[in-house]
Structure formats: structure tokens, C-alpha cells
C-alpha positions as CSV (number, residue, x, y, z in Angstrom):
1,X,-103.2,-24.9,79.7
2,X,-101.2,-21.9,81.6
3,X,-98.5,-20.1,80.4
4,X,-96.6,-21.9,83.6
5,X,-97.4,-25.7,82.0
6,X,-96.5,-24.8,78.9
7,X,-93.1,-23.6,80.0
8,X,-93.0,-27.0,82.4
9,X,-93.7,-29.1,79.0
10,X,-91.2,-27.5,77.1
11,X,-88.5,-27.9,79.6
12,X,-89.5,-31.4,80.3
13,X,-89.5,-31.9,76.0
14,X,-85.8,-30.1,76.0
15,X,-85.0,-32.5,79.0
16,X,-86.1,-35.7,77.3
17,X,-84.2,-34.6,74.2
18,X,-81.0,-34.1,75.3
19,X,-80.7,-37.1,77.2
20,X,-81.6,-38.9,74.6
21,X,-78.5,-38.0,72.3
22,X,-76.4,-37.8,75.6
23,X,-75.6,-41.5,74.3
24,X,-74.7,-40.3,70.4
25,X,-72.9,-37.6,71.8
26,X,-70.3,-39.7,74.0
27,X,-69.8,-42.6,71.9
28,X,-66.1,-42.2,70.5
29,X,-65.7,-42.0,67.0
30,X,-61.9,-41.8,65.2
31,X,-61.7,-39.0,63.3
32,X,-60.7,-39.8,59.3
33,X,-58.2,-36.8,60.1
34,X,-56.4,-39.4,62.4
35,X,-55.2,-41.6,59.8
36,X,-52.6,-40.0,59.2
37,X,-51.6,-40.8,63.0
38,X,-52.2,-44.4,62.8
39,X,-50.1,-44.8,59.5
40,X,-47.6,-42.9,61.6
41,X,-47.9,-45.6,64.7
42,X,-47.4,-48.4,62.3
43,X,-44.7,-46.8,60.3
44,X,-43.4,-46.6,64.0
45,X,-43.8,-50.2,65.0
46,X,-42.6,-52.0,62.1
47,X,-39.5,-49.8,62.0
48,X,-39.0,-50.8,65.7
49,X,-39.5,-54.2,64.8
50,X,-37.1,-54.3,61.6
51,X,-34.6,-52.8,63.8
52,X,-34.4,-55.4,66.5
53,X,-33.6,-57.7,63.3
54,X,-30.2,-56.7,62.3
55,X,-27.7,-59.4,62.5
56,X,-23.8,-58.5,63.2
57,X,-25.1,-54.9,62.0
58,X,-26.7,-55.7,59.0
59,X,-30.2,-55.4,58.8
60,X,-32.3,-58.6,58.1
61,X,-35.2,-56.7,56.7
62,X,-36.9,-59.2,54.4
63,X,-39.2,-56.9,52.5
64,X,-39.8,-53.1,51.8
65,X,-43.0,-51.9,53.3
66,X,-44.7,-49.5,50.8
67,X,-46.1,-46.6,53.0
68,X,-47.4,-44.3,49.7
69,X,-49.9,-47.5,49.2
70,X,-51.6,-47.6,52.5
71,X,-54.7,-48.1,53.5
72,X,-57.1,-47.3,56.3
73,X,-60.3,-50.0,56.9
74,X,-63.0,-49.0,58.8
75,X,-64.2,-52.5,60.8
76,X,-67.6,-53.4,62.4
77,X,-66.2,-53.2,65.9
78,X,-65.6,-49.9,65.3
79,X,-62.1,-50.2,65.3
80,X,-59.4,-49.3,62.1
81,X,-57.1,-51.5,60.5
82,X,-54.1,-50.5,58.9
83,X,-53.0,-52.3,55.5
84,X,-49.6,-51.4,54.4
85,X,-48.4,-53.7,50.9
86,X,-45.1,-55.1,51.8
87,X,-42.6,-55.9,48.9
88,X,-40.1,-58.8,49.1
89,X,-36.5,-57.6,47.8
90,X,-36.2,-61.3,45.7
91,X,-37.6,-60.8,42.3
92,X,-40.9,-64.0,42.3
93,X,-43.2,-64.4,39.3
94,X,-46.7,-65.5,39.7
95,X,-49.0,-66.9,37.2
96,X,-52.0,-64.7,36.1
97,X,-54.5,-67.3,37.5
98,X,-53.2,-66.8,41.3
99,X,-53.2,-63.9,43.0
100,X,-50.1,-62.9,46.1
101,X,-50.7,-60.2,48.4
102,X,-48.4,-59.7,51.0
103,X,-49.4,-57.1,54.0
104,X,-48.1,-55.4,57.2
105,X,-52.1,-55.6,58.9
106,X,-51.9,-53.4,62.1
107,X,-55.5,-53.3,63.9
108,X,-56.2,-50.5,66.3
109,X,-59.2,-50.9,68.4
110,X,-61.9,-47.6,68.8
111,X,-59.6,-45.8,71.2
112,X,-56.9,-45.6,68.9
113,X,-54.9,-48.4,71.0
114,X,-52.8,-51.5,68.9
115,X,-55.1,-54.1,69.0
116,X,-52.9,-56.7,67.0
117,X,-50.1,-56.6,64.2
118,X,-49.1,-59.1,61.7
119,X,-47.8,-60.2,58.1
120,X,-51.0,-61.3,56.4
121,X,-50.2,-63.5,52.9
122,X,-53.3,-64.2,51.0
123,X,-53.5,-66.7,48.1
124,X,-56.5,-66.5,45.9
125,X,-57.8,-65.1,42.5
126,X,-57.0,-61.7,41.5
127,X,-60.4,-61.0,41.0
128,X,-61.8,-62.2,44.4
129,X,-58.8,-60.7,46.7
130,X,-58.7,-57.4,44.4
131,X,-62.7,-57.2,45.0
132,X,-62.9,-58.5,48.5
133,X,-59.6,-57.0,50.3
134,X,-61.7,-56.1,53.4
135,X,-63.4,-59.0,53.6
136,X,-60.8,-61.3,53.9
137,X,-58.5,-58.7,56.2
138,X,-61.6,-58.2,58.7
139,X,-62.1,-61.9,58.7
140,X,-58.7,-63.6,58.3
141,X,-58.9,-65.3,62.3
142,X,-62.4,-66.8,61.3
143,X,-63.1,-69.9,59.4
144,X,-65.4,-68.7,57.1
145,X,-64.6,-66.2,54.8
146,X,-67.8,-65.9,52.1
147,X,-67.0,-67.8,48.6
148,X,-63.1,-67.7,49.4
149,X,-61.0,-70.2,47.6
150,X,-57.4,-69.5,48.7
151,X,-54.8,-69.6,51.8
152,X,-54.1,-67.5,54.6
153,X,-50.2,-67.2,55.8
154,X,-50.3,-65.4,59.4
155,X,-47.2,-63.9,61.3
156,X,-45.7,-61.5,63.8
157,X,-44.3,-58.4,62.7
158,X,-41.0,-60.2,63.0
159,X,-42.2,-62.8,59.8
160,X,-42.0,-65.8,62.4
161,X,-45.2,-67.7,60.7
162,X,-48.1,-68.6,63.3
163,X,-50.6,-70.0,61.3
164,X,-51.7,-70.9,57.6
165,X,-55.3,-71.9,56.6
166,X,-56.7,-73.1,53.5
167,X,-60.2,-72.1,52.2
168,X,-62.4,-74.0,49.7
169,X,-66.0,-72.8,48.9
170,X,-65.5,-70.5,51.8
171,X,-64.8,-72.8,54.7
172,X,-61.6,-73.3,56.0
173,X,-60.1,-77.1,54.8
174,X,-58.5,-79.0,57.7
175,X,-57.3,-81.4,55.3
176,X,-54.8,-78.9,54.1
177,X,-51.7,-77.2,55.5
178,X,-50.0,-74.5,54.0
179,X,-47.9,-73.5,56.8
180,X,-45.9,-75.4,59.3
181,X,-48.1,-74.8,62.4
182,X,-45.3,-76.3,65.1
């Protein structure tokens, strides 16, 4: 082989190469650095939102959002879904066998754009919500949520409830309402 075809393989090698990470190489990713953005448009958006809430003057802000405690999921769409714990400013006691976790969910898709946000309540055992947070957050519009025994309160930003399900063995129960779906 001449010095000339080896030089033509080579090329044609390098060629084959790049083009085959060209795809890799464009594929957006969001950056972990960015989190700190997204907490900042959903800090953003639920301010907005509380704001348009005040009655007379007074703000009719039902809960305090706890920003310190937030958290960024990674989803298999490739998108990011912000969790933000969301306090309610009456004092409620739960019993040790239930579980309550009330969340500001704010979804972005991969280009960083709001895809969806929400008030997710989840009823369940502390064990299975505390050990299975993303699972039921990724999953909450299906119904099927793997060995999930519990409910599902959905609403806008604005706490106007849209939707409650109930889960038994993992399947969502028709039988059962937990919200008034009107």
C-alpha cells in the first residue's frame, strides 16, 4: 500500500469518526451547574403566582415554600423536575403509619423551557414515599405507579385541585375519590 492510500485511509478513518460523535456532540444536555437557574425560575413563578392571590391587599398565601430543601430530578425524557417541600401555616398532626408530603413540582423539559407546574400531595407510607420520591413524582399523571398504596392530590400553582387518584397494589382504584374532580 502507498504512502498516498495510507494517507486516503486515515482521512477516510478520521472522517468516519467524527461523524459518528457529530450526534453525541449536539445532543443538549443541562448542565448540573444550571440548577441553580431552574430553582431560581421556580422561586420566580410561584412568587408570581402567590402574588396574584392577595385579596383586599392581604396575601392569601396558603403555605410557605421551603427553598433551602429543594430538589433537582433528573427524568428519562431528559428533562429536570424541580421539587420544592411546601409547608402549610396551620399546625396538622399525622399518625406515624401515613405519610404527607406536600410539593411545589415544576418540570422543565431538555431545553430548560417550563414544561408543567403544580401542588403534588402524596399519601402513602413513610417508608415507600421516603424511598420512592422520584418514582411517584416522575409518574404521578400515569396509572401505575409500581407497589404504590396511597393518593395523589394534583393542582395548579394557584392550589385550585384538578385531580386526585387513589393507588392500591400499584394501580390506580376507580372506585375511590379523594378529590372532587368537578
Amino acid at each position: 500500500m502507498s504512502n498516498y492510500q495510507k494517507s486516503l485511509k486515515s482521512i477516510l478513518i478520521l472522517i468516519l469518526a467524527t461523524f459518528m460523535f457529530i450526534p453525541f456532540a449536539c445532543e443538549q444536555t443541562i448542565d448540573p451547574l444550571q440548577d441553580e437557574e431552574l430553582i431560581k425560575i421556580s422561586q420566580q413563578l410561584y412568587e408570581k403566582a402567590t402574588k396574584k392571590s392577595r385579596v383586599n391587599g392581604d396575601v392569601n398565601v396558603k403555605f410557605i415554600a421551603k427553598w433551602d430543601e429543594t430538589e433537582v430530578i433528573d427524568i428519562k425524557n431528559g428533562g429536570r423536575i424541580v421539587t420544592v417541600p411546601l409547608q402549610s401555616l396551620s399546625k396538622v398532626t399525622y399518625s406515624n403509619e401515613i405519610s404527607f408530603s406536600r410539593k411545589l413540582v415544576v418540570e422543565f423539559d431538555k431545553r430548560m423551557n417550563i414544561k408543567n407546574s403544580e401542588i403534588l400531595e402524596i399519601v402513602g407510607t413513610p417508608d415507600f414515599i421516603k424511598n420512592n420520591k422520584k418514582l411517584i413524582i416522575e409518574n404521578r399523571n400515569e396509572n401505575d405507579i409500581k407497589d404504590f398504596e396511597g393518593g395523589i392530590i394534583t393542582s395548579d400553582i394557584n392550589y385550585t385541585v384538578h385531580e386526585g387518584k387513589a393507588f392500591s397494589k400499584g394501580k390506580k382504584n376507580d372506585t375511590a375519590k379523594i378529590a372532587n374532580e368537578g
